[in-house]
C-alpha positions in Angstrom: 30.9 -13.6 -23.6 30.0 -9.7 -22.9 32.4 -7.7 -21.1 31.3 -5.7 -19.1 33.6 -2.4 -18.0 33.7 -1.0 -15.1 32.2 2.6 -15.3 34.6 5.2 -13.0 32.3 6.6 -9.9 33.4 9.6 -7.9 34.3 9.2 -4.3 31.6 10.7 -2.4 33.6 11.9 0.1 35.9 13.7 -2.0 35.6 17.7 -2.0 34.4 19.1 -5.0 36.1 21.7 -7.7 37.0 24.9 -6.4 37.7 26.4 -9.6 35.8 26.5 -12.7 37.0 27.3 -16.1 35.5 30.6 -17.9 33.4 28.8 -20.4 32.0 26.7 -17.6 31.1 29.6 -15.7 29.2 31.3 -19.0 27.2 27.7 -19.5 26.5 27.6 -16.1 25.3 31.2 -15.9 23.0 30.9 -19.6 21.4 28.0 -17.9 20.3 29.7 -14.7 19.6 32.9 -17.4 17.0 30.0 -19.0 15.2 28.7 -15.6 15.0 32.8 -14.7 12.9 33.3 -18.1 11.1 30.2 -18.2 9.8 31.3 -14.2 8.9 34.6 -16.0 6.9 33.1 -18.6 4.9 30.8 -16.0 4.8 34.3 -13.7 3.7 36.6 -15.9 3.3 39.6 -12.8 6.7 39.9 -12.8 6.2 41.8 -15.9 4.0 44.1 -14.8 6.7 46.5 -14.2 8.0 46.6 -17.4 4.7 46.8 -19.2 2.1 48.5 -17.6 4.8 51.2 -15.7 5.9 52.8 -18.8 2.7 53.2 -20.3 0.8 54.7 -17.0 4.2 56.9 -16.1 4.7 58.3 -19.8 1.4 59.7 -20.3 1.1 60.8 -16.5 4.6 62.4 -16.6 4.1 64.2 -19.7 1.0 65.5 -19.3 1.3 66.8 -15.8 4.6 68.2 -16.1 5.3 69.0 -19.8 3.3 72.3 -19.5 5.1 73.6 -16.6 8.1 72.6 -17.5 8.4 73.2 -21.3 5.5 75.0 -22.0 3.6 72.2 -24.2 3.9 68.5 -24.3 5.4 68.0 -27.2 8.6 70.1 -26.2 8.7 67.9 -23.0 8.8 64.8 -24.4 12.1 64.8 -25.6 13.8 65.5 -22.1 11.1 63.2 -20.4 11.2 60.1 -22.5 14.8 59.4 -22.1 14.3 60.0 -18.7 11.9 57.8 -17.8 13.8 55.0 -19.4 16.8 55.7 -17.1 13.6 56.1 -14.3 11.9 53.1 -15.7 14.9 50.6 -15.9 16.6 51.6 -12.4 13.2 50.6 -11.0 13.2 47.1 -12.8 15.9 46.6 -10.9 14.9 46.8 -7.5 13.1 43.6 -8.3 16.2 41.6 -9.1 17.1 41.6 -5.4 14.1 41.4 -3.8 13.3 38.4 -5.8 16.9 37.1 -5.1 16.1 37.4 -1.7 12.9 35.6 -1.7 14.4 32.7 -3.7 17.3 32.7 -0.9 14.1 32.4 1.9 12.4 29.7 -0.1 15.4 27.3 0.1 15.5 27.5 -3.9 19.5 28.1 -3.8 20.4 25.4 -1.0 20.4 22.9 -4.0 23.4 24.3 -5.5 25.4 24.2 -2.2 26.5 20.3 -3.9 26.8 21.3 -7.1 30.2 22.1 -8.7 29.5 25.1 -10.2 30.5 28.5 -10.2 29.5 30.5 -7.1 28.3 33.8 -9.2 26.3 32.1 -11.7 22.8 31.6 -9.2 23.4 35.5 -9.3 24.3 36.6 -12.8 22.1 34.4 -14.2 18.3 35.9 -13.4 20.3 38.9 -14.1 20.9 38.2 -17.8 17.2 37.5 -18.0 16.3 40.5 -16.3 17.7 42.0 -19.6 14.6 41.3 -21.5 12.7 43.3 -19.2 14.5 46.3 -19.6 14.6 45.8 -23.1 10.7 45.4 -23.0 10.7 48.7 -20.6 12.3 50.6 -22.9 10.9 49.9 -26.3 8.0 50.9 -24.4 8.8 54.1 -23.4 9.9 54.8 -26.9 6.8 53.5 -28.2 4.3 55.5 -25.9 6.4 59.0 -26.3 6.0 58.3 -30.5 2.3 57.8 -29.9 2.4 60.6 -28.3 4.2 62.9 -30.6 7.2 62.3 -29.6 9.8 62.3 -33.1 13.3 60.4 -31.8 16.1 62.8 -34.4 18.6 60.0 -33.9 16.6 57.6 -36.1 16.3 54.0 -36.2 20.1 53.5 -35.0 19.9 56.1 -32.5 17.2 54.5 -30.7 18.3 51.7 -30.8 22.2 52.7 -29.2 19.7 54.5 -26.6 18.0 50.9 -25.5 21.0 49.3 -25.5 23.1 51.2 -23.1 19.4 51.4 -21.1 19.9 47.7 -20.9 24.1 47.9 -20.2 23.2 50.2 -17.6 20.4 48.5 -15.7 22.6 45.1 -15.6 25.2 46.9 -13.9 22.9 48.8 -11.6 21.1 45.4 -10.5 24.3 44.7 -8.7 24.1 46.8 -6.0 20.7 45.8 -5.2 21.6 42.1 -6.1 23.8 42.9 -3.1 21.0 44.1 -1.0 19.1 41.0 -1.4 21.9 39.1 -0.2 22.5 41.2 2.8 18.9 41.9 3.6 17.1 39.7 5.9 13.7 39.2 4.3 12.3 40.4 1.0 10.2 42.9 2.3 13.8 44.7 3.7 15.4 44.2 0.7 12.3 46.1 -1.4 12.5 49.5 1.8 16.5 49.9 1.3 16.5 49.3 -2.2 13.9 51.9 -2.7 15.9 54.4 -0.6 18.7 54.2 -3.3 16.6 54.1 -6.1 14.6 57.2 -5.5 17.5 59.6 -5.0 19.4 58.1 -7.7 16.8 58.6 -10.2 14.6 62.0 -8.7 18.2 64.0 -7.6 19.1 63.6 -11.2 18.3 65.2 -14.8 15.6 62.5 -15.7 12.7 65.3 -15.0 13.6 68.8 -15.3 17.4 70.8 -16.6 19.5 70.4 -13.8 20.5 74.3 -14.4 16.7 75.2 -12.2 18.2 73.5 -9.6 19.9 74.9 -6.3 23.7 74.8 -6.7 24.8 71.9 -3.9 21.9 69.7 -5.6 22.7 70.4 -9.5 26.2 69.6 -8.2 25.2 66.1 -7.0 22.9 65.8 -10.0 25.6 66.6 -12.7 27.6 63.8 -10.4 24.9 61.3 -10.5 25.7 58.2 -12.8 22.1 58.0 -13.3 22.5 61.6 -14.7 25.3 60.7 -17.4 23.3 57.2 -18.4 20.0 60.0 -19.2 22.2 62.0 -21.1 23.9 59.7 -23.2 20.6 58.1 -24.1 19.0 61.8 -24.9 21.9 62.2 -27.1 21.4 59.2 -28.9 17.9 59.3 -29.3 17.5 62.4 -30.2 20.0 63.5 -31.9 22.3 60.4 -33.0 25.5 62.0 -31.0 27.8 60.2 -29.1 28.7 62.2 -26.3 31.0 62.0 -23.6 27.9 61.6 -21.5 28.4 57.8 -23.3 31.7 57.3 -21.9 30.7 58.6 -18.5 27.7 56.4 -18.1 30.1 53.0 -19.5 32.6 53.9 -16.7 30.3 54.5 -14.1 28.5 51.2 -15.2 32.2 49.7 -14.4 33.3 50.8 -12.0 29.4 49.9 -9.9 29.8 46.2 -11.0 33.8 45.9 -10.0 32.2 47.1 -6.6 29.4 45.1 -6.3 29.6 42.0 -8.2 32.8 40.8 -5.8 30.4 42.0 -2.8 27.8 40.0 -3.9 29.4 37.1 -4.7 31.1 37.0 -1.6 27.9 37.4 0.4 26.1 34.9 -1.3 28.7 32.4 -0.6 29.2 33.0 2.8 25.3 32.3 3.2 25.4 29.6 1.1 
């Protein structure tokens, strides 16, 4: 005779786990990183920013600008091109929350209302996926500015350092406009405010021109600007190999955004959820 055991069953009514472990929480949040990259593959306009942006503003950019500027185009790319990477991949970004946002309209998220799993892993997860675009954005830039003319002194490594912070920085930016899709009430919101911060952020900065041509009260907010620090660490880097302090401005300023804004945005989403 078989014997047949009784398999446990969880009492319906019992609340779920309000805790979950670290290593639950990265699982958690590599699988929502998975779904975001398979929904980019099957979507493949949400690339469009990432591919076709750096192209059409590199060349447009240089040649309007680098004569006025720097006198030829080949002396302008090397302030432009790290630039428009900072430019480039703080723009990515304003997509992260305004697809958030539209995902939070659609109903997608009211699935995990029943699920035990960690509250900021719906938010951290597109996130980590969002890194491949900036990495695509980037190794753009740098490839249109060599095409160009444009000769990188900080080598193979150098580049390289430069598109990694590029990538650091725009997953720490992403939270505050993850935070604007959660407090926005449609998409279309979401995309006007997070423009407002983006275009200060990256215009009232050194992305385009020295910050010494500026007016004093504006190369003073410039020179503040995280945005500014991120550029500069990334020009240093890529064109010269140098660490520079700019580097452990940028990293702190990258912290100090997400201990802000990741708690805010968590919290949000939950409250909506």
């Amino acid at each position: 005779m078989t014997t047949l055991t009784a398999v446990p069953t969880r009492d319906p009514s019992a609340p779920l786990p309000r805790h979950v472990s670290l290593g639950a929480t990265l699982s958690q949040t590599f699988t929502m990183a998975w779904r975001a990259t398979l929904k980019m593959r099957r979507n493949f306009e949400q690339l469009f920013d990432v591919t076709l942006q750096p192209l059409l503003f590199t060349a447009m950019f240089a040649y309007i600008f680098g004569g006025a500027i720097s006198g030829d185009v080949n002396a302008y790319l090397p302030l432009i091109i790290p630039g428009l990477i900072g430019q480039t991949v703080l723009t990515a970004c304003v997509a992260t929350g305004v697809q958030l946002r539209e995902d939070m309209d659609k109903g997608v998220f009211d699935r995990f209302k029943v699920l035990p799993i960690s509250r900021i892993a719906p938010l951290a997860g597109p996130m980590v996926a969002d890194m491949l675009r900036y990495a695509i954005a980037a190794t753009l830039t740098f490839a249109t500015g060599m095409v160009m003319g444009y000769r990188p002194g900080g080598g193979v490594f150098g580049v390289l350092g430069a598109i990694l912070l590029a990538i650091v920085a725009g997953w720490s930016l992403a939270w505050i406009f993850t935070w604007f899709g959660t407090i926005g009430r449609s998409a279309q919101g979401v995309q006007g405010i997070s423009l407002m911060v983006m275009f200060p952020l990256t215009f009232l900065s050194n992305a385009f021109v020295p910050t010494e041509t500026m007016p004093t009260w504006l190369r003073t907010f410039a020179d503040l600007n995280p945005v500014s620090h991120v550029i500069s660490a990334i020009r240093g880097l890529a064109n010269d190999g140098r660490v520079t302090a700019d580097l452990g401005w940028a990293l702190l300023g990258c912290a100090v955004v997400i201990a802000i804004f990741a708690p805010l945005s968590v919290k949000t989403f939950t409250r909506k959820m």
